[in-house]
N, C-alpha and C positions, 0 to 999 in steps of 0.2 A: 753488647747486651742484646737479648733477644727484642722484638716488635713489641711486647710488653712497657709500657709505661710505670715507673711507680704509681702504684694505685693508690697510694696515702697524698698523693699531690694533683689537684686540680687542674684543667686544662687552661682558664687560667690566670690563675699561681705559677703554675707552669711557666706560662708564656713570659711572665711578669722577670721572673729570675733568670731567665734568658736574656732579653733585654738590659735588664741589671750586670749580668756578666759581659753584656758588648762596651756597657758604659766604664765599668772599672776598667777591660783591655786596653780601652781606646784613653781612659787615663794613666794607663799606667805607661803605656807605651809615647804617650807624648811629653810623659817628662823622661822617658829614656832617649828621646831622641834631643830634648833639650839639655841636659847631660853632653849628647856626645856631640852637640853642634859648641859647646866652652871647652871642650877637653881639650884639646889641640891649644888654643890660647893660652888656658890656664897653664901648661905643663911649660909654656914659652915663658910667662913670666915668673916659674917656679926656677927657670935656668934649668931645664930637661932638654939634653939634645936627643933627635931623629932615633939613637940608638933604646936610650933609657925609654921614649916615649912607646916603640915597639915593646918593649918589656914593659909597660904597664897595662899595653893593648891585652897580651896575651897571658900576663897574669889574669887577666876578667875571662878570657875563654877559656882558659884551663880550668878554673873554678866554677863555670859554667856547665861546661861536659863535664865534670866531675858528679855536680851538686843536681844535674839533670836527672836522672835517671833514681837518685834515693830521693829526689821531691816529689816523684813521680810516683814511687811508693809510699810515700808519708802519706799525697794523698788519697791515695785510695784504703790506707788503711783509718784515719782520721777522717777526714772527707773535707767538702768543699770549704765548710769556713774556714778550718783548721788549715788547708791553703791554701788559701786568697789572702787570709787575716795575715798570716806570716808571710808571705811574697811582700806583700805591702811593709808592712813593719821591716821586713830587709832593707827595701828599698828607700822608708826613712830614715834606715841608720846610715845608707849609704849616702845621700843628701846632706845629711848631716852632718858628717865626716868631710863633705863636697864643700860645705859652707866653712867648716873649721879652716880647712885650709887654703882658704883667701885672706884669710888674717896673717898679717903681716910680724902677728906678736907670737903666733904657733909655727910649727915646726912642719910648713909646709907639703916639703916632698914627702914625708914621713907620713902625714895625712891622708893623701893623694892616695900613697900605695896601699895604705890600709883601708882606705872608702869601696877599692875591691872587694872584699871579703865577703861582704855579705852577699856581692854578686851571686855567690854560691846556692843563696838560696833567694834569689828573684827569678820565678818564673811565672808570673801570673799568665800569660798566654796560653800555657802547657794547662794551670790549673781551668781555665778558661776553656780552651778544648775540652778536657775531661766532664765538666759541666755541662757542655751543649751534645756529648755525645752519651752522656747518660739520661737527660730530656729529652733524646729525639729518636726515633724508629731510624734501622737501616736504611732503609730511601730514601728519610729526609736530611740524613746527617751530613749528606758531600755542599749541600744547599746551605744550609746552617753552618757547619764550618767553613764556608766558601765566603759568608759574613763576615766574618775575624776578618778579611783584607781589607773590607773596612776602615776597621777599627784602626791597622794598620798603616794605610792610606790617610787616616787623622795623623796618625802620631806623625807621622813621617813629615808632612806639610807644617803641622799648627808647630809642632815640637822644636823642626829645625826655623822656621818663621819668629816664634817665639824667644828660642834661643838665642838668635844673632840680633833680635830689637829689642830685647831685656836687657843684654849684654854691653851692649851699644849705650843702651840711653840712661840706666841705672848701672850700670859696673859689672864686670864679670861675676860674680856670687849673686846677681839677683833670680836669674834661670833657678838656682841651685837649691836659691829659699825661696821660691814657688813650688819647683816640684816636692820638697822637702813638706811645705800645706798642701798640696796636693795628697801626696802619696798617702799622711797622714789623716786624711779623709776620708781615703779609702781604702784604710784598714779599719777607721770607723764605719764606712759601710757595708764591707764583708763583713764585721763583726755582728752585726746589728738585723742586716737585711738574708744573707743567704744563710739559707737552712742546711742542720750540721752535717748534713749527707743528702748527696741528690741520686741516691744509687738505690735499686729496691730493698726491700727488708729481707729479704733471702740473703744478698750480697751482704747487705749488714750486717746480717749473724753472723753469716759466716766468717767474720773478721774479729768477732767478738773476744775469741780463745788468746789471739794474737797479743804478742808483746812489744813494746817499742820498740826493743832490741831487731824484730822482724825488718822494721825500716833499711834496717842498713844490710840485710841479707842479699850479698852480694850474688850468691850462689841462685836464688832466685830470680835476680833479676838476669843475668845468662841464660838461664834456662828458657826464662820467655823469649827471650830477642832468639835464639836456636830451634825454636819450635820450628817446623817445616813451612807452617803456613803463614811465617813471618818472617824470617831469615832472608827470601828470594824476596820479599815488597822491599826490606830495609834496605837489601844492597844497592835495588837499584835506587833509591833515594839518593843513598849516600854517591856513590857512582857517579851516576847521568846529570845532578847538579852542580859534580863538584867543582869541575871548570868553572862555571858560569861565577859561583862562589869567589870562586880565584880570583878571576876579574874584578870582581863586584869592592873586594877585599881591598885589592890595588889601586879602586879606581882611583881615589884622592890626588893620587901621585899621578894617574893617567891624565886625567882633566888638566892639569897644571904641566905637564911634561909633552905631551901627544897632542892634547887639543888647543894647548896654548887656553885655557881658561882663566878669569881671575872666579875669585872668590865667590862672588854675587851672581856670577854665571853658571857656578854650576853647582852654585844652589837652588838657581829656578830649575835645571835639567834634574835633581832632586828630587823639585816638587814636581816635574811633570813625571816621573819616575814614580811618585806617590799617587798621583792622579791615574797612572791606567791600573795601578794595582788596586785601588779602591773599584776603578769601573769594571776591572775582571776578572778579580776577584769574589765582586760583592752583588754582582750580575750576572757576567755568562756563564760561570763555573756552575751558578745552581739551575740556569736556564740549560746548558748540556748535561749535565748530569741526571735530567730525568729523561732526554733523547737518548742518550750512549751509554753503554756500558763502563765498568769503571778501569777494566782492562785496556779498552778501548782508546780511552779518553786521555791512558797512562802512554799509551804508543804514542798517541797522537803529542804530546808534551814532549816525548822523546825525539819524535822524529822535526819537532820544531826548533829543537835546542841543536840540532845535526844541522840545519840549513842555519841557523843563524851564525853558529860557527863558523858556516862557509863565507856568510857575508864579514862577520867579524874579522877575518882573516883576508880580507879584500879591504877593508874600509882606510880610508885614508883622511874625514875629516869627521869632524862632530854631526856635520848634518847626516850623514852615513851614519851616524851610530844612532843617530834620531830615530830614521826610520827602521831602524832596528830593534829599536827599545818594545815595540808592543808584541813583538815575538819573544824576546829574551823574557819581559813579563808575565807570557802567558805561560811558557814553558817554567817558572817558576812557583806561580802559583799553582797552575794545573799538577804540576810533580808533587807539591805540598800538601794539597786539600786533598787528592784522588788515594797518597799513600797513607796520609792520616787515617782516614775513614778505612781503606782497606785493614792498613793494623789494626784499628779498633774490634774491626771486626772478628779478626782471625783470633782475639782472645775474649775472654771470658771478662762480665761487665766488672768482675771485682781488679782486673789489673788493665782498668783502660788508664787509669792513672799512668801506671807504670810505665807504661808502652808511649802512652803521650809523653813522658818524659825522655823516653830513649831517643825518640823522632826529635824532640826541640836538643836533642847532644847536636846534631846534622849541623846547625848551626856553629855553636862554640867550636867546634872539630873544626872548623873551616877558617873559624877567628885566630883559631889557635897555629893551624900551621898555615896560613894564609900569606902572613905577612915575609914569614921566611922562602917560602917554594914561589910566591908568587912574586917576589922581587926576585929573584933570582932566575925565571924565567924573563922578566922583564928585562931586566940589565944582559942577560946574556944573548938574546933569540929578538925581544921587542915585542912591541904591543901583539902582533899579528898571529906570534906564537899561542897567544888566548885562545883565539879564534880556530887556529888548526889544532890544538888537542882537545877543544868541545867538540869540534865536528868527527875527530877519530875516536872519542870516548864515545858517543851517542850514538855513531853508526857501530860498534860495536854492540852495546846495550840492546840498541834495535834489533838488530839480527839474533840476540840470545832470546828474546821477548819472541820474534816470529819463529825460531824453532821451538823450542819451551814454554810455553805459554804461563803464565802463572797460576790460569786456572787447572791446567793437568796438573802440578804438581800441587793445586791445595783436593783434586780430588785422591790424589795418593795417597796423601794425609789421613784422611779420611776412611 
């Protein structure tokens, strides 16, 4: 969107519904992490081996990257409440389904795989973005979305904290029937508190003519991701994270195989893993981002994720990957908030929706083929292998980024 503000909404009101959309992220996201601190258990006492459990992994990313990119149009054609109120409502059907099948009198595995589904349409993050970058001016938006880590940074700590002492001291299903009142609270407070569009009344109308049927116009949403002045931000997203992904994906098995970890260890490495993403996320991102440019600031993420690969590829103990962690974090967030904003930017405020749904596919794409390319690098090459294809993916990227800049070819565009 242009420097303009809707001018039907208060500074603040404004403020207020900002706020409100960090609080529902930062709930939504800590019962998804409390979710996937019982999955692993639950699928053990379902009599799920190693294999089946990877195929229930990556039936939830498939249907993620799938369900990402038409949520992402729904809402910018519907607008904010319309999804916030349904992300929520997915997510308590899926809870739902999560509590069904701890009962010993249903048809468990059956439950399990079906509590996936609605994964399809859980994205409150994506809706969450779209919100903060329709409330906020270009300058402020890398700031503001740099917030979301945050949120992220709760979920990640309270979620898996919660998870493994609910689980523990009330039974496996109690995590499941908290976020299950959770989630459904806040689809009572999207429904209630955020207003039906937070996009100007120009964008509005111009949505007006629209049919439901648009939602699912696939044709549409290509067009946008091939636009010139988003096509080059997206790849390198996709690209320059995607090792680091790989790892991230595998770690479970690393911890436990590599680092000789037990369980409780390296769920505090977890939560220190949630703690610098909250502090750099939710502070330095928006404190550089009004010193550096956002080209700049894109290199600089890239050429950190190249040196940490080189230490990742040297490392030989946990404490080695320790002091590694606040560069692989930086280089993470900095990739996600610098290229969020810049998409945002390079389209037009009625398909920031959309575009924020293409960017949260990065994710699911990586869930999805994670578990297969990433063990398969592991078992064949070893941990170290991570390490050498992030540092020859990134010094590539880098070098395309220092001949072609992104800015020459969005002024091509032009």
């Amino acid at each position: 969107m242009s420097g303009q503000l809707p001018g039907t909404m208060g500074a603040l009101r404004r403020q207020g519904i900002i706020i409100l959309t960090y609080v529902l992220a930062a709930l939504e996201l800590t019962c998804l992490f409390m979710q996937f601190s019982i999955l692993p258990y639950l699928s053990r006492t379902l009599g799920l081996d190693s294999v089946t459990f990877g195929y229930l992994q990556t039936t939830f990313g498939v249907l993620q990257l799938l369900g990402g990119p038409v949520f992402g149009r729904f809402a910018d054609q519907w607008g904010a409440r319309a999804a916030l109120s349904l992300s929520f409502v997915a997510a308590s059907t899926l809870y739902l389904l999560l509590v069904a099948s701890c009962s010993p009198a249903l048809p468990g595995v059956f439950l399990l795989f079906a509590s996936r589904l609605p994964g399809a349409l859980m994205h409150t993050l994506p809706a969450a973005q779209m919100v903060i970058t329709d409330l906020t001016t270009p300058a402020e938006r890398p700031a503001a979305l740099g917030r979301l880590g945050l949120c992220f940074g709760v979920g990640v700590i309270f979620g898996s904290l919660l998870g493994g002492t609910l689980s523990t001291t009330y039974g496996i299903q109690c995590p499941a029937i908290v976020a299950l009142v959770v989630t459904l609270l806040g689809a009572a407070l999207s429904f209630t508190c955020v207003p039906v569009t937070t996009k100007e009344a120009g964008v509005q109308s111009a949505h007006q003519g629209e049919t439901k049927a648009s939602v699912f116009d696939l044709k549409a949403i290509t067009h946008l991701l091939l636009l010139p002045s988003v096509l080059p931000v997206f790849l390198v997203k996709v690209i320059s994270g995607f090792p680091a992904g790989l790892f991230m994906v595998m770690f479970s098995i690393i911890s436990m195989d590599f680092f000789q970890l037990e369980a409780a260890q390296a769920g505090y490495l977890m939560s220190f893993f949630g703690v610098l993403q909250m502090v750099i996320q939710g502070l330095v991102i928006g404190r550089l981002s009004t010193r550096f440019p956002e080209e700049t600031l894109l290199r600089s993420s890239v050429l950190v994720f190249a040196i940490v690969g080189l230490g990742m590829a040297l490392m030989s103990s946990v404490l080695h990957f320790c002091f590694l962690m606040p560069g692989l974090v930086f280089g993470f967030c900095t990739l996600n908030v610098v290229t969020d904003s810049m998409l945002t930017k390079a389209v037009s405020a009625s398909d920031t929706g959309t575009m924020l749904g293409l960017s949260a596919s990065v994710h699911p794409l990586t869930r999805t083929v994670g578990p297969t390319l990433g063990g398969l690098l592991y078992r064949s090459y070893g941990v170290y292998m991570f390490g050498q294809v992030q540092l020859m993916v990134n010094l590539f990227v880098l070098l395309v980024l220092w001949r072609k800049p992104l800015s020459q070819k969005k002024d091509k565009a032009q």
